[in-house]
C-alpha positions as CSV (number, residue, x, y, z in Angstrom):
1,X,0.0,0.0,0.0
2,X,1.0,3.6,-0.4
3,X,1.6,5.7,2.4
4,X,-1.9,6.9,3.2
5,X,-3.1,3.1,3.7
6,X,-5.6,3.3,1.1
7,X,-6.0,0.8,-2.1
8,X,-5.2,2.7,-5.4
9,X,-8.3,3.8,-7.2
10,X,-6.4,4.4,-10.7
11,X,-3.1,3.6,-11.6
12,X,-0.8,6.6,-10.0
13,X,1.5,5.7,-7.3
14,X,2.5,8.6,-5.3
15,X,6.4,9.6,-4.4
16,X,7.2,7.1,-1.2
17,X,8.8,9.9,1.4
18,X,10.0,7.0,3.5
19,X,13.9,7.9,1.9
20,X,15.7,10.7,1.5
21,X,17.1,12.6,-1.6
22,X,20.8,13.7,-1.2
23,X,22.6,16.4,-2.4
24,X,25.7,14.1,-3.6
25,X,27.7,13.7,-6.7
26,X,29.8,10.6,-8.2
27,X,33.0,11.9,-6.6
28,X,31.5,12.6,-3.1
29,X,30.0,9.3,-2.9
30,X,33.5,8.1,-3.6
31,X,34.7,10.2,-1.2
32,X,32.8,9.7,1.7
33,X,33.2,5.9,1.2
34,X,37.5,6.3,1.2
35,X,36.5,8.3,4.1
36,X,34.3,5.9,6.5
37,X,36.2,2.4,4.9
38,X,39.6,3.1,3.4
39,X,41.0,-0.5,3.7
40,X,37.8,-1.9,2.1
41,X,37.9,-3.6,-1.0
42,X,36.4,-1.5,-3.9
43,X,37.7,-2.3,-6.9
44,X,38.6,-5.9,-8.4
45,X,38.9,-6.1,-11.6
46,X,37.1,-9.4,-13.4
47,X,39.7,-10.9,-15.8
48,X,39.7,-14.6,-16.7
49,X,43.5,-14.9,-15.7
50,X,43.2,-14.9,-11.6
51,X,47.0,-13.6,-11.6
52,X,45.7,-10.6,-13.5
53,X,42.8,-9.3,-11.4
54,X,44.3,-5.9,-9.9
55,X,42.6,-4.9,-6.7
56,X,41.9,-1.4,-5.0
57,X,41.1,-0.7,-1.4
58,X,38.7,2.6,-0.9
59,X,41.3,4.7,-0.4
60,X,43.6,3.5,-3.6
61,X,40.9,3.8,-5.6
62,X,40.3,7.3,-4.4
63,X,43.9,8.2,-4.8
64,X,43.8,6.7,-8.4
65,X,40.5,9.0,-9.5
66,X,42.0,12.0,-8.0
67,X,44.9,11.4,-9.8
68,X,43.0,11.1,-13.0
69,X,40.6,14.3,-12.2
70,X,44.2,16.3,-12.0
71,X,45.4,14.8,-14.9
72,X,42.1,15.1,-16.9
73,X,42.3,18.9,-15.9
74,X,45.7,19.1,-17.4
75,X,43.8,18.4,-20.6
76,X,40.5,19.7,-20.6
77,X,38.0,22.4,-19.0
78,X,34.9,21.4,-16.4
79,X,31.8,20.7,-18.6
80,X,33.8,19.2,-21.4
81,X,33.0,15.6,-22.8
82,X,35.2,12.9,-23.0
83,X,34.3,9.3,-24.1
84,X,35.2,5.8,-22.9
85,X,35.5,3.2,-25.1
86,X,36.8,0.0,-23.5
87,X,34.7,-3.3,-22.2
88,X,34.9,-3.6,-18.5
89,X,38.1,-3.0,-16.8
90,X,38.8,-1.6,-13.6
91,X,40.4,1.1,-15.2
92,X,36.8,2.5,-16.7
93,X,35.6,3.6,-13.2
94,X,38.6,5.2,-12.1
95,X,37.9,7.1,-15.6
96,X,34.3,7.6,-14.1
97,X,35.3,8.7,-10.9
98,X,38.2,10.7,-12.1
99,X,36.0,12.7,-14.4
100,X,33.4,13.2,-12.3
101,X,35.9,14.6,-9.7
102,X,37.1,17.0,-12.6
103,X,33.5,18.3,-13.4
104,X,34.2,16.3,-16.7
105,X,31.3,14.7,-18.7
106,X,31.9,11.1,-19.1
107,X,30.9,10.0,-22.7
108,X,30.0,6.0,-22.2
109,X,30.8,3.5,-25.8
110,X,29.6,0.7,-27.0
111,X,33.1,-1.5,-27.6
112,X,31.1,-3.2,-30.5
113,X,30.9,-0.1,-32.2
114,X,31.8,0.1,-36.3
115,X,33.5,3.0,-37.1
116,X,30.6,5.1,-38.4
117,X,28.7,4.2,-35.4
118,X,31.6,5.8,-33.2
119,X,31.7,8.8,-35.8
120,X,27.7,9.5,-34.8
121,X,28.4,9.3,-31.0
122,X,32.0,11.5,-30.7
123,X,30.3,13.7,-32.9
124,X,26.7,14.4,-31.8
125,X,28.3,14.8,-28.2
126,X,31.1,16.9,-29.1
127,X,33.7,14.7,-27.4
128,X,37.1,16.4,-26.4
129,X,38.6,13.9,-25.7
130,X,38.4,9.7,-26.2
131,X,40.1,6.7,-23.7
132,X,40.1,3.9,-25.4
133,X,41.7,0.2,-25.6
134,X,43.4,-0.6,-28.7
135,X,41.4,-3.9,-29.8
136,X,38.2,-6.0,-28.2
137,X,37.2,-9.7,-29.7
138,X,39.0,-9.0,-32.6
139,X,37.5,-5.1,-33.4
140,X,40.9,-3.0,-33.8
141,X,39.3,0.2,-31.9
142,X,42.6,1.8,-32.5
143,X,42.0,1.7,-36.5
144,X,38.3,2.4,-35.8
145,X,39.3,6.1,-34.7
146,X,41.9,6.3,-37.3
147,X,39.4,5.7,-40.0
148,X,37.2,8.6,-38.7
149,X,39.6,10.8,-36.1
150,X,40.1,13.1,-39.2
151,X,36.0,14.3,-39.4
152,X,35.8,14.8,-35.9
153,X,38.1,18.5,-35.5
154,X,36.8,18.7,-32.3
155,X,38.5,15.4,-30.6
156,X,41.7,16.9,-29.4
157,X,42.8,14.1,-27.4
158,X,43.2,10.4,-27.3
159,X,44.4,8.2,-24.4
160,X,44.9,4.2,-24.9
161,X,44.2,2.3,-21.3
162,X,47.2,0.7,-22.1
163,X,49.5,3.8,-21.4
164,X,47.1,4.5,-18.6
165,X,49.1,4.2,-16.0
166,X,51.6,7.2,-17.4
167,X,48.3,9.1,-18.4
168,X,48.1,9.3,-13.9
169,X,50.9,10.3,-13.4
170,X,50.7,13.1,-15.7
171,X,48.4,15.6,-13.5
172,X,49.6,18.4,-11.5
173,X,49.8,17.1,-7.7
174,X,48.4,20.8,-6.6
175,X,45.7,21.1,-9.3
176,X,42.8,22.3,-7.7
177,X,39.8,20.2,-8.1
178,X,36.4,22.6,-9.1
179,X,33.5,22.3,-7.2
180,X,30.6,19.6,-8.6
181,X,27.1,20.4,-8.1
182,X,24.3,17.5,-7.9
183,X,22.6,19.0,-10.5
184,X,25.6,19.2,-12.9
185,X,25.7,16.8,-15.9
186,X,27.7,13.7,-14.9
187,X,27.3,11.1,-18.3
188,X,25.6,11.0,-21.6
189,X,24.1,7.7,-22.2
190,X,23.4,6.6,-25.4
191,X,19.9,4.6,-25.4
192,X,20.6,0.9,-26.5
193,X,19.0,1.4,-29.9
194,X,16.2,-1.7,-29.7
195,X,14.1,0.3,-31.9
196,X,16.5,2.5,-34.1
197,X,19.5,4.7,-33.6
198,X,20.7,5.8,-30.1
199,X,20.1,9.1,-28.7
200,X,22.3,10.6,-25.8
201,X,20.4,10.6,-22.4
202,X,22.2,13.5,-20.1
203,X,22.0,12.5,-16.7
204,X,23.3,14.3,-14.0
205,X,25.3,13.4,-10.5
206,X,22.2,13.8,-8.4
207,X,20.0,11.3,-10.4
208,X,22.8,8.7,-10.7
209,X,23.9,8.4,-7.2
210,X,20.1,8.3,-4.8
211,X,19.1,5.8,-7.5
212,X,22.9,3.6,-7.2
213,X,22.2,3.6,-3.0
214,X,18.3,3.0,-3.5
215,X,18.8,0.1,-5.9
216,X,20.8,-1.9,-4.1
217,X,19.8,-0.9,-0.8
218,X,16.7,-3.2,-0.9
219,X,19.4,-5.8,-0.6
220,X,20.8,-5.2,3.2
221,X,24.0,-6.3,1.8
222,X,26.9,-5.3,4.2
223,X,30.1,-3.3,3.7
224,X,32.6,-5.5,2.6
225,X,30.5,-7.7,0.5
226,X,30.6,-9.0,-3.1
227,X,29.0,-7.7,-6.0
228,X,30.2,-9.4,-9.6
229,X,28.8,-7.2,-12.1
230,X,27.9,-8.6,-15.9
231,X,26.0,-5.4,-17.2
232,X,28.1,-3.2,-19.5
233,X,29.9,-0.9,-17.7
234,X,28.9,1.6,-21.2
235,X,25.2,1.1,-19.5
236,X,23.5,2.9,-16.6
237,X,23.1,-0.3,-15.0
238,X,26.5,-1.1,-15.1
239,X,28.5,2.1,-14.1
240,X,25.8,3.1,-12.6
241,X,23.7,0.6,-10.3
242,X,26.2,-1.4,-10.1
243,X,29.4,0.8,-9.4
244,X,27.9,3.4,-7.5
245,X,25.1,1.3,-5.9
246,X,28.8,-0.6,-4.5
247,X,30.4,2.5,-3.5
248,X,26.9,4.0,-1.9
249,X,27.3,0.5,0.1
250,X,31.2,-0.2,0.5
251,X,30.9,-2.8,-1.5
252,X,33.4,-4.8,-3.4
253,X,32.6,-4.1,-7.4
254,X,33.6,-6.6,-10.1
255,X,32.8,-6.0,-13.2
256,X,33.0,-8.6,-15.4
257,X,35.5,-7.9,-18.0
258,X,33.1,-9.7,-20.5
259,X,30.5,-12.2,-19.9
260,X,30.8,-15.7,-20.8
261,X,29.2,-18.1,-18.4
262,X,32.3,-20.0,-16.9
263,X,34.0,-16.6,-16.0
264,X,30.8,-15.1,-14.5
265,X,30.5,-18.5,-12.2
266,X,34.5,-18.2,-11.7
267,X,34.3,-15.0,-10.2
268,X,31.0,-15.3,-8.1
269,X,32.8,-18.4,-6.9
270,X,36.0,-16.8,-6.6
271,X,35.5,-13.9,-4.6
272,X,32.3,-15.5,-2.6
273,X,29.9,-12.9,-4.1
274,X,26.6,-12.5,-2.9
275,X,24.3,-10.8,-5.6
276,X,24.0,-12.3,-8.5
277,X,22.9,-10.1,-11.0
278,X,22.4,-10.4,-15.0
279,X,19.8,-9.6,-18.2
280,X,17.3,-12.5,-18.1
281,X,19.9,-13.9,-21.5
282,X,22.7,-14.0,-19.0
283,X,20.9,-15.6,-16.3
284,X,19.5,-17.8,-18.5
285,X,23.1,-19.1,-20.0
286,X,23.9,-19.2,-16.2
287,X,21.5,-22.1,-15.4
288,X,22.3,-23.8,-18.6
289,X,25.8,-23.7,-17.9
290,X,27.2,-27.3,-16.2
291,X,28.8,-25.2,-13.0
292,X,25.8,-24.0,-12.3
293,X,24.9,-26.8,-10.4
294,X,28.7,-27.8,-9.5
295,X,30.1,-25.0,-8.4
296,X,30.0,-23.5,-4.6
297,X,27.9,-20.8,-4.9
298,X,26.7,-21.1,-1.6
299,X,27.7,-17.1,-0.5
300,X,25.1,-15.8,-2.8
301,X,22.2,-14.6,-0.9
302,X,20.0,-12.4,-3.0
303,X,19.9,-12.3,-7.1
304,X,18.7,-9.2,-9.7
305,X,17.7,-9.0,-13.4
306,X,15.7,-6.6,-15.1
307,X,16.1,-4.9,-18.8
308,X,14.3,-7.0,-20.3
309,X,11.3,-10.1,-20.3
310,X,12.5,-11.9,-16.9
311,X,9.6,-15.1,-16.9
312,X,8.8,-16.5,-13.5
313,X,10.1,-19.5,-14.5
314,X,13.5,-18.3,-14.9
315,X,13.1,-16.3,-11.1
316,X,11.8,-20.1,-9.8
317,X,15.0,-22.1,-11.5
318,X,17.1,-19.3,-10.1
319,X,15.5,-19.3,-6.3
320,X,15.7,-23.2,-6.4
321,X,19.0,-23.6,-7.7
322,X,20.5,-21.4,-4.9
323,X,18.1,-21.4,-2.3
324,X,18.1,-17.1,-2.9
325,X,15.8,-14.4,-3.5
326,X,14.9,-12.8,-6.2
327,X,14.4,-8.9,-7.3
328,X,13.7,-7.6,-10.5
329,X,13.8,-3.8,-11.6
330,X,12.5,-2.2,-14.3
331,X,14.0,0.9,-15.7
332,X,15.4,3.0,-18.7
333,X,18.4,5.1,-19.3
334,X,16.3,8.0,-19.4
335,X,15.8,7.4,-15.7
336,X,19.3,6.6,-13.9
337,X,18.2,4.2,-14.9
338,X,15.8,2.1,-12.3
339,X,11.8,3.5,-12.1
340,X,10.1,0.2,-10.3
341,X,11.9,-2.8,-8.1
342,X,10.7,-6.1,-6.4
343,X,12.0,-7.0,-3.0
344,X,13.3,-10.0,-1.9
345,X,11.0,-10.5,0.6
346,X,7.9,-9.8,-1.1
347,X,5.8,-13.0,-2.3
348,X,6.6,-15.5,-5.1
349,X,3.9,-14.1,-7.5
350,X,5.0,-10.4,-6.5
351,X,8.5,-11.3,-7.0
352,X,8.4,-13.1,-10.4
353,X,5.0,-11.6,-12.1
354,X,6.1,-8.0,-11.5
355,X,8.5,-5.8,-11.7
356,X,7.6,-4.1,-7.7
357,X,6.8,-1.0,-6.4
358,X,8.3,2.6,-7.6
359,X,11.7,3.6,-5.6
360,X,10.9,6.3,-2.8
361,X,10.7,9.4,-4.1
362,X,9.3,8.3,-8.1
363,X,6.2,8.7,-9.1
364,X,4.7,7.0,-11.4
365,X,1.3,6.6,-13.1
366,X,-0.1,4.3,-16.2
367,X,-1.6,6.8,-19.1
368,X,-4.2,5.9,-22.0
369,X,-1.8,6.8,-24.7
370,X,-3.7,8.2,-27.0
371,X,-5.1,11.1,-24.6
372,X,-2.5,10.7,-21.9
373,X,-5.2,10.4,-19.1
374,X,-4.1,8.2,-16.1
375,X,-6.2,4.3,-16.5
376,X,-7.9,2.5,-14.0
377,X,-6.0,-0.4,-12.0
378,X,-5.4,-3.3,-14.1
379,X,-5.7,-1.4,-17.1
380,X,-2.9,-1.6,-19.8
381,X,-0.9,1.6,-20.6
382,X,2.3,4.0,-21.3
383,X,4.5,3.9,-17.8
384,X,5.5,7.6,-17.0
385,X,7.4,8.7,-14.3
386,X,8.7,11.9,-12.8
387,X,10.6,12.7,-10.0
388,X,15.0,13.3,-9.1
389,X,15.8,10.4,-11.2
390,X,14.6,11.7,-14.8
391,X,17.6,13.1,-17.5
392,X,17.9,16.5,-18.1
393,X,17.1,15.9,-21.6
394,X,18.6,14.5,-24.9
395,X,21.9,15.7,-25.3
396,X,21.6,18.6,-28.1
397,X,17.9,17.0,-29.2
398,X,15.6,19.2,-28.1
399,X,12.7,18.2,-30.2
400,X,13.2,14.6,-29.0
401,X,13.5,15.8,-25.2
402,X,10.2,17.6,-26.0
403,X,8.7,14.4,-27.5
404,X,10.3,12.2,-23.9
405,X,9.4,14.8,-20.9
406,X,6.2,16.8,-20.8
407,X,5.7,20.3,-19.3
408,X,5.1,19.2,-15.9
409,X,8.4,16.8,-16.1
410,X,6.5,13.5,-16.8
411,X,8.9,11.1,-18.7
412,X,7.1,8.8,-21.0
413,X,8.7,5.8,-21.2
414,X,7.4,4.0,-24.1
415,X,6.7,0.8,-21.9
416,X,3.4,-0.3,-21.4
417,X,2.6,-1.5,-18.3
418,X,-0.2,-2.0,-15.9
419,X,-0.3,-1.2,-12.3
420,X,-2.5,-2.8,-9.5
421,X,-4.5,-1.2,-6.5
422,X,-1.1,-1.7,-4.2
423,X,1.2,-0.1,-6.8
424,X,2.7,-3.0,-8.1
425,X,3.5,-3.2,-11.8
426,X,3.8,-5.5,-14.8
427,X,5.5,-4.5,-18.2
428,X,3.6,-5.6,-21.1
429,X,5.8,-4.5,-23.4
430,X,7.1,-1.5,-25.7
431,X,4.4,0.5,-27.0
432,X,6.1,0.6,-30.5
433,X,6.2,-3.8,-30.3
434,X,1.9,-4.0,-29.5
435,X,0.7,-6.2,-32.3
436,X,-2.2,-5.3,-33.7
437,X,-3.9,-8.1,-35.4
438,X,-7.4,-7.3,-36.7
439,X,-8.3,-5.0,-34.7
440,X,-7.0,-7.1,-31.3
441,X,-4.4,-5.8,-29.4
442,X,-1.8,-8.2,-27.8
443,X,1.0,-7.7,-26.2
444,X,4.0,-10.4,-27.1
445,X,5.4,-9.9,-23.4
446,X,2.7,-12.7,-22.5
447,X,2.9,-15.2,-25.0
448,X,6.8,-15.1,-24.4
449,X,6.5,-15.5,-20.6
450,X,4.0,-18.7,-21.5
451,X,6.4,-20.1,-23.8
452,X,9.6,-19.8,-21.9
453,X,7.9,-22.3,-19.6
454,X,8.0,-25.1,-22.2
455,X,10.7,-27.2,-21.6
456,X,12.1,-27.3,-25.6
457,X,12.2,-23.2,-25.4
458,X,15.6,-21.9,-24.2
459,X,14.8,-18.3,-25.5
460,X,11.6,-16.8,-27.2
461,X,11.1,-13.1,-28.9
462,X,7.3,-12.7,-30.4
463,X,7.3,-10.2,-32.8
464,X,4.7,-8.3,-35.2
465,X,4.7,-9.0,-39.6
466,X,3.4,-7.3,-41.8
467,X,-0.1,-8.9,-43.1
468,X,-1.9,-7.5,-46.2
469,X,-5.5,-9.1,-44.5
470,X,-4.8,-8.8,-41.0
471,X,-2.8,-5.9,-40.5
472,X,-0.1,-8.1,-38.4
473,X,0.6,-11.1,-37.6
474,X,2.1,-12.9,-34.7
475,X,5.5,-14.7,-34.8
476,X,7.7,-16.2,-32.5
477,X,11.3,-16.3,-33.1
478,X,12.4,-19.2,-30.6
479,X,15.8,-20.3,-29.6
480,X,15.7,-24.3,-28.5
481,X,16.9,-25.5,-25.1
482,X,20.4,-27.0,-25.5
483,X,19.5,-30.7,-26.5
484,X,15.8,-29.5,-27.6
485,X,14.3,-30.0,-30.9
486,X,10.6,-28.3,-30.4
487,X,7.7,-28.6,-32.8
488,X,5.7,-26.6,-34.5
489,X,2.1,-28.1,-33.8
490,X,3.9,-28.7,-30.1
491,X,4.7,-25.1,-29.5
492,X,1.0,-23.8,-30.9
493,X,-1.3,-26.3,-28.9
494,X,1.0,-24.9,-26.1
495,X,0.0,-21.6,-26.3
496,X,-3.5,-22.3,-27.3
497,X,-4.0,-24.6,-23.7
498,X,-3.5,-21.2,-22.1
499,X,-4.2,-18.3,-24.2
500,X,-6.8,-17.1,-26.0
501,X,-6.6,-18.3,-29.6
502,X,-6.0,-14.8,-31.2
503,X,-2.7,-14.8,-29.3
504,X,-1.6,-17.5,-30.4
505,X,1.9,-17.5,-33.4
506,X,0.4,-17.6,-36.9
507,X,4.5,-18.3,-38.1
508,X,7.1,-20.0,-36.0
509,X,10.8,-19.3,-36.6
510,X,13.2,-21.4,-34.9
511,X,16.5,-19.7,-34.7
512,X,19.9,-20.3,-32.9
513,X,20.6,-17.1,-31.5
514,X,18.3,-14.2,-31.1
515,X,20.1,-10.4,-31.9
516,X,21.0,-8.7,-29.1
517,X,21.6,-5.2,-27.2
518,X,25.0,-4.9,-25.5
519,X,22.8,-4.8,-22.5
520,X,21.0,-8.0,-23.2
521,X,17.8,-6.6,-24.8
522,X,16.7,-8.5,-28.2
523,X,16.4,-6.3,-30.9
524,X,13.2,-7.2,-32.1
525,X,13.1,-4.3,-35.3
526,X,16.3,-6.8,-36.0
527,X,14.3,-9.6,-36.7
528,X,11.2,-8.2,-38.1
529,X,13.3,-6.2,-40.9
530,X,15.1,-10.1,-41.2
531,X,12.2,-12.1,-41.8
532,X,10.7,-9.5,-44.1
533,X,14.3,-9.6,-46.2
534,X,13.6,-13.6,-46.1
535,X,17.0,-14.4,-44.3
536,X,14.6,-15.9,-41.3
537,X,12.2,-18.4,-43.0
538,X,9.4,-19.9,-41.1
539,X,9.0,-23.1,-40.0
């Protein structure tokens, strides 16, 4: 219930007072936690080599990102923007913390990036500056930037991580750090692209850091604890959940330096973490993985997934497994990213059919979209939210910020959702990926959740066609269960025992993989443009 003690009557959940907003920024946070804990571990990086994993207490780690702020400033003016492009090494944070320290504006890059896709993002954000690592699973970064460093004029300077250590040691010892307001701009986030090209979220110290401590807050973990860390650091749930929820907490941050199953269960092994955290995909390759069930897990107590479909049957196989509980968040970029989140003591059906409550201080309310008016309980609509956590805006895209925040600061997220008479809401679904099929409406995040309990469906993404007649037509791109071979006429009687009939896949499309985000999301406009180019036939 909310705070008054009353059932909802429509589906707008108040701003939960219960916690405070601070006034804090991305280098307090980090200072305050050398302060209180400067022998605790912060920082361990998550290479496959043991021997290789450096390690940082709190207070190293703050000597390291004052180091960089100094030696950023030797470089560049506050409120300039510099990009990271790396996958996730230690070495990214002390970037995050050393240019937050400097008033900098942290540019985050995708390491899969083409070189016309980095072209677009150093561009549109007016990067001064790029760190970068020379090559990633076999894309030579080094010769990406080449290929475009002469079109960008503005790009003044370029640091490799591999000369990163000599890049510290480069600042003035006496350079004066500037002061950093909450409400300064911290990173530009460029939205996963699901639907189409990225656009550059601003988000600013203030939103980052309450929603980091909020997050992972509902977890009681305690200083000096584990927290392995799979989501890409270039992502708000990565740098920031995960890093700053850690250093909010004094807790020990490993980022994974890229996720394969075996080095995710190494390292939560390893180090005796105790979150386990992951996309549903990751989670999902977890379980299938044979050292899920042979290795000594036993110091997890809590585990966390969100940014896309998480189906109760993967939170049951996960609880089971390791005798945990679960919490799923829901969330966007454009927020800081984390709107809604399940506890772990909340009920089985709470904690695997929903995605919780709103985080204190986030409102949130469910809107027809066609007239924006707020729905009844139960009734299907566009989540919006407002409150500290929302962006300022798209970086330099003011008709697109327009489009995203109304004039009373109500971000529309795009997601439809519903919301009972507690407050607790279920995602449907995108707004843009509704199927409309003769006039019906449906909303693929169900059928997927039904199929993902048959046992021959590893993966499932349903997905609107095209249909002269119809309009649409429902299609389900499914990835088999290792060992699986499902059927057709199987999958459909499936789905037709439980669903209403109009729901049910007209084509079936059994596939090996399903395209992905970096930040495990599947790119459904991927496989509709596919299957319409007839590189995906049907079954």
């Amino acid at each position: 219930m909310v705070a008054t003690g009353h059932a909802l009557r429509e589906s707008y959940y108040p701003a939960d007072q219960s916690e405070r907003i601070l006034d804090t920024t991305v280098g307090g946070i980090l200072r305050d936690a050398a302060s209180a804990a400067p022998d605790q571990p912060a920082l361990i990086g998550g290479h496959p080599d043991p021997d290789e994993r450096r390690r940082w207490s709190y207070a190293e780690l703050m000597e390291d990102s004052e180091s960089c702020a100094r030696a950023l400033l030797g470089r560049f003016s506050p409120g300039e923007r510099v990009a990271v492009w790396a996958p996730n090494i230690p070495e990214w944070e002390v970037l995050e913390f050393g240019a937050a320290l400097a008033g900098l504006v942290l540019v985050t890059v995708n390491p899969a990036y083409m070189p016309s896709e980095l072209k677009y993002v150093l561009e549109q954000s007016e990067a001064a500056g790029i760190f970068l690592v020379s090559e990633f699973r076999g894309n030579s970064m080094a010769q990406s930037l080449e290929a475009v460093h002469g079109e960008l004029p503005g790009l003044r300077e370029t640091v490799t991580f591999e000369d990163f250590d000599v890049f510290l040691a480069s600042g003035a010892g006496s350079e004066p750090l500037p002061e950093v307001s909450p409400e300064d701009p911290a990173q530009i986030q460029y939205t996963s692209g699901t639907t189409g090209f990225p656009k550059g979220a601003l988000l600013h110290h203030r939103g980052l850091t309450n929603n980091a401590r909020m997050t992972l807050g509902r977890f009681d973990l305690e200083p000096g604890e584990v927290y392995v860390n799979p989501f890409p650091l270039f992502h708000t749930a990565g740098c920031g959940a995960g890093a700053l929820g850690c250093v909010s907490h004094h807790l020990a941050h490993v980022p994974v330096l890229a996720f394969t199953p075996g080095l995710m269960l190494d390292l939560v092994e390893a180090e005796r973490a105790a979150a386990l955290a992951g996309v549903s995909t990751v989670l999902i390759a977890l379980t299938e993985d044979p050292g899920f069930d042979t290795r000594d897990l036993s110091a997890v107590r809590v585990a966390l997934s969100g940014g896309a479909l998480v189906a109760p049957e993967l939170v049951k196989r996960i609880e089971d497994g390791l005798g945990v509980r679960f919490s799923i968040i829901y969330g966007q970029t454009e927020s800081s990213p984390v709107i809604t989140q399940g506890r772990p003591d909340d009920s089985f059906d709470d904690r695997a059919g929903t995605v919780g409550r709103p985080l204190p201080q986030t409102e949130v309310r469910i809107v027809d979209p066609e007239t924006g008016e707020t729905v009844p309980c139960g009734v299907v609509g566009e989540l919006c939210t407002r409150g500290y956590l929302v962006m300022h805006g798209y970086y330099k895209m003011p008709d697109a910020t327009a489009a995203a925040i109304d004039a009373d600061g109500w971000l529309r997220t795009g997601d439809l959702a519903s919301m009972d008479d507690r407050g607790y809401c279920r995602i449907e679904g995108r707004l843009k990926d509704m199927i409309i099929r003769g006039g019906e409406n449906i909303f693929p995040r169900e059928i997927e959740q039904r199929l993902f309990t048959h046992e021959a469906v590893g993966d499932v993404s349903v997905v609107g066609i095209p249909d002269e007649r119809w309009g649409e037509q429902v299609c389900a791109f499914v990835r088999p269960a290792p060992g699986a071979t499902p059927q057709k006429a199987e999958l459909d009687a499936y789905v037709r025992a439980h669903l209403s009939a109009y729901k049910a896949p007209r084509i079936w499309v059994f596939v090996e993989e399903l395209p992905m985000t970096p930040s495990g999301k599947v790119q459904k406009f991927v496989l509709r443009e596919r299957f319409v180019a007839g590189a995906l036939p049907p079954a």
